[in-house]
Biopython code that builds the backbone (N, CA, C, O; Angstrom):
import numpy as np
from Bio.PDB.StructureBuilder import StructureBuilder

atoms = [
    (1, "UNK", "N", (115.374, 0.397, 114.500)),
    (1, "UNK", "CA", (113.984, 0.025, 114.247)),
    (1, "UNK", "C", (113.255, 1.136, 113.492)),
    (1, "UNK", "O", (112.469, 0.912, 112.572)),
    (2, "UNK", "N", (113.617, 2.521, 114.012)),
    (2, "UNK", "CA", (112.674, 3.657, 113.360)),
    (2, "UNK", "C", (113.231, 3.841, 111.966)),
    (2, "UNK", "O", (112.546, 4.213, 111.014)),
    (3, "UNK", "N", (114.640, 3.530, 111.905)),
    (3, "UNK", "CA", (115.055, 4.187, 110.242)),
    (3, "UNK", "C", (114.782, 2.557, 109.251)),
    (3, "UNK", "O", (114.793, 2.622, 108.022)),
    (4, "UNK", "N", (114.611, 1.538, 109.787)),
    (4, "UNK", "CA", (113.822, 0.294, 108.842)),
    (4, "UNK", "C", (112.428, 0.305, 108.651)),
    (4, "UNK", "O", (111.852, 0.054, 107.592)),
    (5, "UNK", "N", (111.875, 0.629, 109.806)),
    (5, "UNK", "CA", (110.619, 1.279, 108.896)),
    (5, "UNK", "C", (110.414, 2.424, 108.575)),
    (5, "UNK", "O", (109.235, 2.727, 108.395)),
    (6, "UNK", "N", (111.308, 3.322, 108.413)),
    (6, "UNK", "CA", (110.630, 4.355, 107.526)),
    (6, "UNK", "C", (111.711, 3.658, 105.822)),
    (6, "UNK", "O", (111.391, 3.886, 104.656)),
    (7, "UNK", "N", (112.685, 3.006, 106.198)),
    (7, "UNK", "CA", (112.911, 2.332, 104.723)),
    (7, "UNK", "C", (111.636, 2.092, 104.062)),
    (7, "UNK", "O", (111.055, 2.491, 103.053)),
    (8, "UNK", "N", (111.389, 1.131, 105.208)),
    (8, "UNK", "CA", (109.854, 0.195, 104.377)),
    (8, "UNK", "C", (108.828, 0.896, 103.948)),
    (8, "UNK", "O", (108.042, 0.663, 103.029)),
    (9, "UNK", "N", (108.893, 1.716, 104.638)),
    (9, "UNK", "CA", (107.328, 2.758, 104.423)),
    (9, "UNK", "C", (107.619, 3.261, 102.457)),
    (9, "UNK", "O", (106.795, 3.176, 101.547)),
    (10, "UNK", "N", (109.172, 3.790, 102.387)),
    (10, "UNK", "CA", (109.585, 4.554, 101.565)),
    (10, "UNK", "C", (109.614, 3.790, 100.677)),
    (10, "UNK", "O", (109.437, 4.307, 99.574)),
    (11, "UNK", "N", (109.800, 2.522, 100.699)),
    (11, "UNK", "CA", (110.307, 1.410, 98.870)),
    (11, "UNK", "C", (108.871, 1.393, 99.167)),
    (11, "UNK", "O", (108.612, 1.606, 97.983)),
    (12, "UNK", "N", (107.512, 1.316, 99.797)),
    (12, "UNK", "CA", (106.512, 0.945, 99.655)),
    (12, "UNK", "C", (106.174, 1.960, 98.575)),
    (12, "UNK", "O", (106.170, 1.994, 97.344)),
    (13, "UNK", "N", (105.916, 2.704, 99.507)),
    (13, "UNK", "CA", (105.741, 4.133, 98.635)),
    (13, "UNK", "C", (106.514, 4.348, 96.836)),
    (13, "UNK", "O", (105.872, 4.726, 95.856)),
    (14, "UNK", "N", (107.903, 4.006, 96.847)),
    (14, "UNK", "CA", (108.213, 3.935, 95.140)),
    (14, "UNK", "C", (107.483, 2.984, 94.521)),
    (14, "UNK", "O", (106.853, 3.082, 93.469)),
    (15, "UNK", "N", (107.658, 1.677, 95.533)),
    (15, "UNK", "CA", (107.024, 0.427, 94.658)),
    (15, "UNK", "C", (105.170, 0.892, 93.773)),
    (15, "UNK", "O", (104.783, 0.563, 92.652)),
    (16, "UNK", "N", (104.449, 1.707, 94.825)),
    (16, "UNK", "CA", (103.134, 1.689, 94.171)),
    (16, "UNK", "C", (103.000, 2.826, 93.128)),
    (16, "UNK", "O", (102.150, 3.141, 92.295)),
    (17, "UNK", "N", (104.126, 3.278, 93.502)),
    (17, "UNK", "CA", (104.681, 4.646, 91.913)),
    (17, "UNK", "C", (104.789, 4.251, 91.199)),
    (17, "UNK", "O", (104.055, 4.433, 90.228)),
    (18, "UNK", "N", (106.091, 3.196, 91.223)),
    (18, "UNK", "CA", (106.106, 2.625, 89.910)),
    (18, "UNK", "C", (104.717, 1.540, 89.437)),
    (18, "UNK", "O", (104.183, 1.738, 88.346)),
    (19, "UNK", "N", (104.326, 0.661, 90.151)),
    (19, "UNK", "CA", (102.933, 0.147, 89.516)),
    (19, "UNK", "C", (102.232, 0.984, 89.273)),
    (19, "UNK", "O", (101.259, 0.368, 88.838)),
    (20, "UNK", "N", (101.816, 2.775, 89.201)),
    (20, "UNK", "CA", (101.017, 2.854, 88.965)),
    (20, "UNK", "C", (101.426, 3.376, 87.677)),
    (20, "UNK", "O", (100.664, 3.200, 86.726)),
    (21, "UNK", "N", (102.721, 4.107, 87.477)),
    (21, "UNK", "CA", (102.794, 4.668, 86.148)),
    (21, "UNK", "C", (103.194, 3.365, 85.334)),
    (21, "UNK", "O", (103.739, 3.795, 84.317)),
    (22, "UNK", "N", (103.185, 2.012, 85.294)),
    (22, "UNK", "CA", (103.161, 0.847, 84.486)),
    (22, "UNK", "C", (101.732, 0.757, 83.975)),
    (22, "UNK", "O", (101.342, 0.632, 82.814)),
    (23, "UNK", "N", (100.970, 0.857, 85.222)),
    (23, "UNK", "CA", (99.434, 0.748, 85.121)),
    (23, "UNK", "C", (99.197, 1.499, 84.028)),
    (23, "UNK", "O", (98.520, 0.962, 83.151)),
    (24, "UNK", "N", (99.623, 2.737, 83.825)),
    (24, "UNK", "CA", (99.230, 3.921, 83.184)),
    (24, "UNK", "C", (99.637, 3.451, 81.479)),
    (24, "UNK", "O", (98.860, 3.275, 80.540)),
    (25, "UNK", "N", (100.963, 3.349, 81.510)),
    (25, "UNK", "CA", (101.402, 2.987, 80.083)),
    (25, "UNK", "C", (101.152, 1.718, 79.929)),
    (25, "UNK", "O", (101.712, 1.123, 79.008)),
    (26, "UNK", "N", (100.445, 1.178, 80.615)),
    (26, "UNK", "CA", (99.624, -0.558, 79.918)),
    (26, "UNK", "C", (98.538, 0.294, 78.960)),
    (26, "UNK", "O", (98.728, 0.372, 77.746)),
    (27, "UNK", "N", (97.458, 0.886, 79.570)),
    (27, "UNK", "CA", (96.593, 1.683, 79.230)),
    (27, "UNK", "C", (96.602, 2.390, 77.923)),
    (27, "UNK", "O", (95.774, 2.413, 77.012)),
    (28, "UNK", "N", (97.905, 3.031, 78.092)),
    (28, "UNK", "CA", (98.207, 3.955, 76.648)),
    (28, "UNK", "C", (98.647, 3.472, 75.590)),
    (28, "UNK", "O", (98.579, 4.129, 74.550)),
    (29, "UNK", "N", (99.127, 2.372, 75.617)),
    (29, "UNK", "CA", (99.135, 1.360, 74.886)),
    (29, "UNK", "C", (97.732, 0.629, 74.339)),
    (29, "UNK", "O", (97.822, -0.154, 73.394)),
    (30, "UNK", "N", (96.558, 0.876, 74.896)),
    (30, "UNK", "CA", (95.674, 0.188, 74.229)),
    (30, "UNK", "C", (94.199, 1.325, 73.848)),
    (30, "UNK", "O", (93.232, 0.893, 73.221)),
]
sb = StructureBuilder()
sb.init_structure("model")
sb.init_model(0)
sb.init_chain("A")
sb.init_seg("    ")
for serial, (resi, resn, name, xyz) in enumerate(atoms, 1):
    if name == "N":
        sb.init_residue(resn, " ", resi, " ")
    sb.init_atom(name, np.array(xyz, "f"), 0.0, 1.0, " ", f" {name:<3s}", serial, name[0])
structure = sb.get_structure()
């Protein structure tokens, strides 16, 4: 139980990395 959520915690955590540096190069793009 403790090492699936700290999975989850952790892809959470890449997942809003990567949206944010997408976020970023949407941006630089315009």
């Amino acid at each position: 139980m403790v090492i699936s959520s700290m999975a989850s915690s952790i892809s959470g955590i890449i997942y809003s990395d990567l949206a944010l540096h997408y976020f970023h190069s949407l941006l630089a793009h315009f």
